[in-house]
C-alpha positions in Angstrom: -16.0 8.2 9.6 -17.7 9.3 6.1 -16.8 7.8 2.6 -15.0 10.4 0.2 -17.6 13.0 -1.6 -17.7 13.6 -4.7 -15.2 15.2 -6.7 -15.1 17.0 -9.9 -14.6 14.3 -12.8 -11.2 13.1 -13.5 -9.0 15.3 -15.9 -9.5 13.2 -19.4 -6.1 14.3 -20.3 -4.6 12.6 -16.9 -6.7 9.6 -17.5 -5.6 9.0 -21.3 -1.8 9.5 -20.2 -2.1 6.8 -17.4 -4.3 4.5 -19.5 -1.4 4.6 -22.2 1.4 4.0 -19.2 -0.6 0.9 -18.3 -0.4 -0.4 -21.7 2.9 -0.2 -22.1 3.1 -2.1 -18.4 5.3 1.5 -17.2 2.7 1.9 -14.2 3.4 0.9 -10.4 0.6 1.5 -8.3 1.1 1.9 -5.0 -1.9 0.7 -2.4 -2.0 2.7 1.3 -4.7 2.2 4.3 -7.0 4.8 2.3 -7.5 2.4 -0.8 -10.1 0.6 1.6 -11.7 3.0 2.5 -13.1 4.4 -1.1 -16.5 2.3 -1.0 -17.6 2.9 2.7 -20.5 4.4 2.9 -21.1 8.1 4.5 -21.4 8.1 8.1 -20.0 4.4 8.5 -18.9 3.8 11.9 -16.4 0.8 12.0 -16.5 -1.5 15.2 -13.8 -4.7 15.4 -16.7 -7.3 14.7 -17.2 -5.8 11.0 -16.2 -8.5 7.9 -16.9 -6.1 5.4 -14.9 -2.8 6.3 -11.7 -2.9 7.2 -10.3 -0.3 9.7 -8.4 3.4 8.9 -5.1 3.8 10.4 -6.9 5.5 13.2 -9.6 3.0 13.5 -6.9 0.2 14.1 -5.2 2.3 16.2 -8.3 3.0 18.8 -8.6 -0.8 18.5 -5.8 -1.6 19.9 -5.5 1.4 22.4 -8.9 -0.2 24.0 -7.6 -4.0 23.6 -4.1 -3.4 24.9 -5.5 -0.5 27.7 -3.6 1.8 26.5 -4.1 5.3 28.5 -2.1 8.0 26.8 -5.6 9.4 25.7 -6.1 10.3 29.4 -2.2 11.5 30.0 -3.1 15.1 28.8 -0.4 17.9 29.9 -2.7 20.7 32.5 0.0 22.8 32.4 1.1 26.0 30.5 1.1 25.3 26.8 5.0 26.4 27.1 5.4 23.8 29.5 3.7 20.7 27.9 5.7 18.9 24.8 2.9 17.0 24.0 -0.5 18.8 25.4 -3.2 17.0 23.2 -3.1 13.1 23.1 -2.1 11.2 20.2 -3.4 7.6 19.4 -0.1 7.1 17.5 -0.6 3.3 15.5 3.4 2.6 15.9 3.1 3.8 19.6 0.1 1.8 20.9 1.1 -1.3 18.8 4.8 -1.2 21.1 2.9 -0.4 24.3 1.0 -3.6 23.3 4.1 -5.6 22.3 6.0 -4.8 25.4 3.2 -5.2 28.2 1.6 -8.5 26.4 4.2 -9.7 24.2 4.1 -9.9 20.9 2.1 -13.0 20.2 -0.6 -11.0 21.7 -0.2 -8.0 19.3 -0.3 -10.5 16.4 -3.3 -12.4 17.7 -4.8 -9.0 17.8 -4.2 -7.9 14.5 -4.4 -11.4 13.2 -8.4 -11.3 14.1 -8.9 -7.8 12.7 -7.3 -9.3 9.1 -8.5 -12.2 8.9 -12.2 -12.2 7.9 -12.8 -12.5 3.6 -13.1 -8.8 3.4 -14.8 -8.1 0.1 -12.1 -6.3 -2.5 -13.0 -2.5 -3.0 -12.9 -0.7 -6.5 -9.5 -0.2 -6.9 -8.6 -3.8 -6.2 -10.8 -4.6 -8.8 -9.8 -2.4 -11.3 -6.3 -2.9 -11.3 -6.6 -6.9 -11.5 -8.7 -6.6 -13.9 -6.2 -4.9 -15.8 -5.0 -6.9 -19.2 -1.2 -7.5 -19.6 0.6 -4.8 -21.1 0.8 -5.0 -25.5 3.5 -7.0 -26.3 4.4 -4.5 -28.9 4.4 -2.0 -26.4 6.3 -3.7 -23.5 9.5 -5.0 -22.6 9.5 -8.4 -21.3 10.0 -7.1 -17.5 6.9 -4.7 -17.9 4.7 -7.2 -18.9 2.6 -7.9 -16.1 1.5 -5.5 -12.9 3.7 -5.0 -9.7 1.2 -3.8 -7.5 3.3 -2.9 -4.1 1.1 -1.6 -1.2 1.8 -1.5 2.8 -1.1 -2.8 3.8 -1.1 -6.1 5.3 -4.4 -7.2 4.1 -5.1 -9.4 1.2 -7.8 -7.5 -0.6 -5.4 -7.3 -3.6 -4.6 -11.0 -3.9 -8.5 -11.6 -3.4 -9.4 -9.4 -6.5 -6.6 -11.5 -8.6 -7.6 -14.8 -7.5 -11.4 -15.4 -9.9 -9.5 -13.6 -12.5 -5.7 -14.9 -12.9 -2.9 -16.4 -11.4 -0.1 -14.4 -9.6 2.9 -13.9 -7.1 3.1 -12.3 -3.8 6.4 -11.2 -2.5 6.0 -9.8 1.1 8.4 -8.9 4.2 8.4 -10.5 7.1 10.4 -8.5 10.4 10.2 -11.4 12.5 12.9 -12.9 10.5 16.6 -13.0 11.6 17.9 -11.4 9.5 14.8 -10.2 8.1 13.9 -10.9 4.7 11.4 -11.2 1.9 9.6 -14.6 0.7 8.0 -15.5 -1.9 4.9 -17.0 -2.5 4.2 -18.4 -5.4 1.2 -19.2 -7.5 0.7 -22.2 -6.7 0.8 -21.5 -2.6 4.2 -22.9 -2.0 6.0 -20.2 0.1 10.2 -19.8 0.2 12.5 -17.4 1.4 14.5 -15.1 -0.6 17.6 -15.5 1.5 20.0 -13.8 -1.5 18.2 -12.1 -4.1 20.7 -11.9 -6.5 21.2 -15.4 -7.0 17.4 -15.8 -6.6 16.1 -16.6 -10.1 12.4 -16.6 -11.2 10.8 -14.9 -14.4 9.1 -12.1 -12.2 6.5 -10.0 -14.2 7.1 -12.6 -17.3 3.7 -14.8 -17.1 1.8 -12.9 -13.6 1.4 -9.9 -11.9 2.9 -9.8 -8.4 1.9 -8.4 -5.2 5.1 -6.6 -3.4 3.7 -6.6 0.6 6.6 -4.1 1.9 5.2 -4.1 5.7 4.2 -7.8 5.8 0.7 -9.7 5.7 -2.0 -11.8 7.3 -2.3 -15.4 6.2 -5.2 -16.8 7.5 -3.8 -20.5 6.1 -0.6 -20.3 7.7 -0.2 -17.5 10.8 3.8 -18.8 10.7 3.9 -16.8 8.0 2.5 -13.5 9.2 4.5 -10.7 10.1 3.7 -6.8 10.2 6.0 -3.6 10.6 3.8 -2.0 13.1 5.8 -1.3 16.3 8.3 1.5 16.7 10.6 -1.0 16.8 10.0 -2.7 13.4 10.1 0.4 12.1 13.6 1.5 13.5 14.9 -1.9 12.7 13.5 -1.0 9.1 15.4 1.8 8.9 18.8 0.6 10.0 17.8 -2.7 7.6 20.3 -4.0 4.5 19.8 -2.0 1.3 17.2 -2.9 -0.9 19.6 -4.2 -3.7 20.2 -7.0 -0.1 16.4 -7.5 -0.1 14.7 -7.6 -3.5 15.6 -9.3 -6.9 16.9 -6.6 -9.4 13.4 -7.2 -11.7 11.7 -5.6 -8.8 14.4 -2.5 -8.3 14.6 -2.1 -12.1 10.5 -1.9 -12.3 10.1 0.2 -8.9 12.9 2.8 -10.5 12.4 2.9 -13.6 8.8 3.2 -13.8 5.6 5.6 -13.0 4.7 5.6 -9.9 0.7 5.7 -9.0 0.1 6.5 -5.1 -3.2 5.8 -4.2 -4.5 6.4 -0.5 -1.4 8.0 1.0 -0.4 11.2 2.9 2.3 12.8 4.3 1.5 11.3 7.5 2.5 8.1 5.7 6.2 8.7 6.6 6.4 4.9 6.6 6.5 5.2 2.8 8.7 8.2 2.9 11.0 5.3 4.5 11.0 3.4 1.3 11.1 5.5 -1.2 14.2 7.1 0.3 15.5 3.8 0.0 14.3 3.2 -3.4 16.9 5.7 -4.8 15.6 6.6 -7.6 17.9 8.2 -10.2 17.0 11.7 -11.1 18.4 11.3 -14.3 16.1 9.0 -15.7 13.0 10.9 -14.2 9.4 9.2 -15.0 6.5 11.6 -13.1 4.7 9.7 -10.3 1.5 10.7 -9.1 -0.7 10.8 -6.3 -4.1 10.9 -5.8 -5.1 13.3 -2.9 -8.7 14.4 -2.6 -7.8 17.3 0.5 -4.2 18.6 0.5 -2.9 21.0 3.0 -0.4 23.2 1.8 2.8 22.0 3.4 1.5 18.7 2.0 1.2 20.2 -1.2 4.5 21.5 -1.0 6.3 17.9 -0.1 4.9 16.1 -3.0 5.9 18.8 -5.3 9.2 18.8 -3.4 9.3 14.8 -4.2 8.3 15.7 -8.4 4.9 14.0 -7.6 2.0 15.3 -9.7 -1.3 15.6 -7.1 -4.3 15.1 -8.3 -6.8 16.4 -6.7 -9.5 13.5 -7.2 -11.4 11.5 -5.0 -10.1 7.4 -5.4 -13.8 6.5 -6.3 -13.6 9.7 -8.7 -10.3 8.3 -9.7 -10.6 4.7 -10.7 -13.9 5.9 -12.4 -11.9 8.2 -14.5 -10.1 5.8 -16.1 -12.7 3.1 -16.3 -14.2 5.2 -18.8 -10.8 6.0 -20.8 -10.7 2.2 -21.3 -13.9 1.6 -21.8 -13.9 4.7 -24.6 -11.3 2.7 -26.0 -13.0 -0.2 -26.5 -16.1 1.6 -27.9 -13.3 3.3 -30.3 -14.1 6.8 -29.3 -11.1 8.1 -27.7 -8.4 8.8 -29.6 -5.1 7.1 -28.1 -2.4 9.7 -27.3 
């Protein structure tokens, strides 16, 4: 596995438009599995007793094909290609994780993963330079936009350890295990609670902190109770079929998540998982606000669903990326860009 080449550098035009959105707090990145992969260097192989890598989605899901003995790698068809559904073998994460979860349990698919999350991995570039971000210009914000949502499906903390030397903050993450399942809330001060009704749930979300939206659970190395992860096929079924989202979330979140740009960073349109949830989302197409996503290799059917979804691609490396608009800010602050 190599780290992402270099790219040509990032539009300026792109970078002084986002830069703005942030400023007015109308930004709402979203973090997938390629965000921690952006500072691994070329040729890196990843093995499960590395603390300062985390795995790819494919990584993981060799992992746990070799922990759980999984042999669909082996179970290739050897007759006609008109007779085999499935001739080449797939190391399907959602597929191995339920093998696991149904031959060992799934205590032992969360010890698993548990061990894999659980070292201090060290933030990557992008965690860093969005909580390093300052809160958006009073004078350019409504009260709901002042602070960062930063939603990501990882379950990883990497973005709560970039926050936590700079400023305090919320986490709100889903938890499957629950019956029914719902979201909770931890706050700043490490106390965690359930959101059991979220409309009569009342906190001042975005008002003083940025907040963390964990839509496929976490690791908590302090308290495993409250781990949980949407990994099996069956998690994610059950996440289909589960309550709206107006059932799940407090209104600040669905008012920010729709009303808002969206910034996709490390996804793909194998990432159907998020396809899941921004179905979900509904978002109004009469009060459109252009999301974009950064893709550093597109296909062209994956060229044509993004443009299909109204998503801007652009076609930047994530390093390339967050450099980008590093230096819009940092033009800024040397007052020579001029502010759109």
């Amino acid at each position: 596995m190599s780290s992402q080449p270099e790219s040509a550098p990032l539009d300026v035009d792109h970078a002084r438009v986002v830069i703005n959105k942030f400023s007015e707090g109308r930004v709402v990145p979203f973090l997938g599995a390629g965000v921690n992969l952006c500072d691994r260097p070329k040729d890196f192989e990843w093995n499960s007793s590395d603390e300062k890598y985390l795995p790819s989605g494919a990584e993981l899901a060799r992992e746990l094909a070799r922990n759980f003995d999984y042999q669909e790698a082996t179970k290739v068809c050897q007759g006609p290609p008109d007779q085999c559904l499935r001739r080449l073998p797939e190391l399907d994460l959602a597929r191995i994780s339920q093998y696991g979860d149904v031959t060992q349990g799934g205590g032992a698919l969360y010890e698993k993963l548990h061990s894999l999350f659980a070292p201090e991995f060290p933030p990557t570039k992008v965690h860093e330079f969005l909580a390093a971000l300052p809160p958006a210009q009073p004078e350019r914000s409504r009260p709901e936009n002042r602070n960062l949502l930063i939603v990501t499906t990882n379950y990883d903390d990497l973005m709560e350890r970039a926050f936590a030397p700079i400023r305090l903050f919320d986490v709100v993450f889903y938890d499957p295990d629950d019956r029914p399942a719902r979201f909770w809330h931890k706050r700043s001060d490490g106390t965690t609670v359930k959101i059991p009704d979220p409309t009569s749930y009342e906190f001042p979300f975005f008002d003083e902190r940025p907040v963390v939206l964990k839509i496929h659970g976490t690791v908590d190395r302090s308290n495993q109770g409250c781990e949980g992860y949407v990994i099996t096929e069956d998690h994610y079924i059950e996440y289909l079929a589960e309550e709206p989202l107006e059932k799940l979330l407090p209104t600040s979140f669905l008012t920010k998540l729709r009303n808002n740009h969206l910034l996709f960073l490390g996804y793909s349109l194998h990432d159907w998982n998020l396809r899941v949830f921004l179905r979900r989302l509904k978002r109004s197409p009469k009060q459109t606000y252009k999301p974009w996503a950064v893709l550093p290799f597109v296909d062209s059917v994956e060229e044509q669903f993004w443009q299909q979804q109204g998503v801007g691609i652009v076609k930047v490396t994530l390093k390339t990326y967050i450099d980008g608009l590093q230096r819009e800010i940092d033009s800024r602050r040397n007052g020579t860009s001029a502010k759109a």
